[in-house]
Residue, then its C-alpha position, 0 to 999 in steps of 0.5 A: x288791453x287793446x282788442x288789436x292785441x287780443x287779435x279780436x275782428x273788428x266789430x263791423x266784420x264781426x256783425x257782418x258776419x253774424x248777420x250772414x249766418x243769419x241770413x243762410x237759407x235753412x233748406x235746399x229749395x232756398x239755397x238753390x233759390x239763393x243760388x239762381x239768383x246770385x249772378x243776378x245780383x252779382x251782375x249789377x252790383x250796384x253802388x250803396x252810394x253814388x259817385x265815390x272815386x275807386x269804388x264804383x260798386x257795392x262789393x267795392x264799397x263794402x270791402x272798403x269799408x270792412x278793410x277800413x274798420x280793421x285798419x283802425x282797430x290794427x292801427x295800434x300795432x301797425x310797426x308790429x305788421x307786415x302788411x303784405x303777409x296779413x294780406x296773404x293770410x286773408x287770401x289763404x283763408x278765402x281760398x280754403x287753403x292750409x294755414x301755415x302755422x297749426x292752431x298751437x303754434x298760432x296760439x303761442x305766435x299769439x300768446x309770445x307777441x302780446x306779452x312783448x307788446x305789454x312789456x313795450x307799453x309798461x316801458x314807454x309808460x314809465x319813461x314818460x312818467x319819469x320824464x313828466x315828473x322831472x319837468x313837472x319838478x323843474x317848473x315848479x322849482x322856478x316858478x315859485x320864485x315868481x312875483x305874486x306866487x305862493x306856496x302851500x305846505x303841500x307844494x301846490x303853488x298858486x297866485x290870486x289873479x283876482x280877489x273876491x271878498x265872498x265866503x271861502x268854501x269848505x271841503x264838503x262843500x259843492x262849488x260853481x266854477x268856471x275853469x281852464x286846464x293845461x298840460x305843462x306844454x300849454x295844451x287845453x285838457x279842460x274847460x268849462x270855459x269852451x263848453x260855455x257853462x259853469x261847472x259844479x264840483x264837491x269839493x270832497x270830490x276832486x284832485x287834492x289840488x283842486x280841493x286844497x287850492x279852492x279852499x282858500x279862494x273866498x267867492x268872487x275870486x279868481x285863482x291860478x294853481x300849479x298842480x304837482x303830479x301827487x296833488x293831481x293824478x299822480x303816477x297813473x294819469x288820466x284820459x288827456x292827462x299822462x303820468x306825473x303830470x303837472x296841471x296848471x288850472x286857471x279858476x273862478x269861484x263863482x258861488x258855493x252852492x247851497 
């Protein structure tokens, strides 16, 4: 789970604050020192960094800095806030007043908001993934009628964009290839062509697209495969890749490594 919902302190205001309590004077001689010399410090209050618009000082700079971190961690839930009631609750905390809610209401306030925004996310997860599996169907159902375009049993489909006339590799094999990835919608998830270097996968490693598909590439060729979401990623998704999604991966079999 997010650490937002687990109502976690940014990790910089976390360090922060451990790096004060370390730093507390352990006898009354340091912190009357500590003390005499505040005003001091507080009087300059020079700037960490130079000429930044707004923030002229270093308690400006910092409390920029904290506020910025806790943003982006609140980002995920910011519809769920009401920003000037958690600004609120921060000045009451600073001010050493009374919390509105006890430690028990607090907890269940917690407890009742994570399990709703659960419950959103597994509803919006299925909604997407309903939806990518019907247009993952829908392409395919037109794209196989395409010239050129074969189907295997399985259902990936794919077209020899390039023929090679080398050795085709096996499922144990390690491959070297150059490739690009998309989404249905043409974004790019992956390509060693962007990194500007030839990848190198077992065979027995990869989706059973990729297995299945580079299979029947001979060394030489070039291939594009429209992957279904079950030869892919299926319900779960992956990182760039959402639920059900269909991929389309445009392959060259350079080699099989020995």
């Amino acid at each position: 789970m997010n650490s937002a919902l687990r109502f976690a302190a940014p990790l910089v205001l976390a360090s922060l604050v451990l790096s004060l309590s370390a730093c507390k004077p352990e006898n009354k001689e340091e912190a009357a020192k500590t003390e005499t010399d505040a005003p001091a410090a507080a009087a300059e209050d020079a700037p960490i960094i130079p000429d930044i618009a707004g923030l002229e000082t270093g308690k400006k700079q910092v409390s920029y800095m904290i506020g910025q971190d806790m943003g982006k961690s609140l980002s995920v839930i910011k519809d769920e806030i009401d920003l000037e009631v958690l600004t609120q609750a921060i000045a009451d905390q600073f001010a050493g007043k009374e919390s509105k809610l006890t430690a028990e209401q607090a907890l269940k306030v917690q407890e009742t908001f994570t399990a709703a925004i659960q419950a959103k996310q597994a509803a919006e997860a299925e909604a997407k993934a309903a939806k990518g599996k019907e247009e993952g169907a829908a392409f395919l159902a037109t794209n196989k009628d395409k010239p050129g375009v074969k189907v295997t049993e399985s259902g990936l489909q794919y077209q020899v964009v390039r023929a090679g006339n080398g050795p085709k590799p096996t499922s144990t094999d390690v491959v070297r290839v150059h490739y690009k990835g998309t989404l249905l919608d043409g974004t790019v998830f992956d390509s060693s062509y962007d990194r500007g270097q030839p990848a190198e996968f077992g065979l027995g490693q990869v989706i059973p697209g990729w297995s299945e598909g580079v299979a029947l590439m001979p060394v030489g060729s070039k291939y594009t495969f429209w992957i279904p979401a079950e030869l892919g990623y299926g319900e779960a998704g992956g990182g760039p890749i959402p639920p059900n999604a269909m991929l389309t991966f445009e392959v060259e079999l350079m080699e099989i490594v020995k």
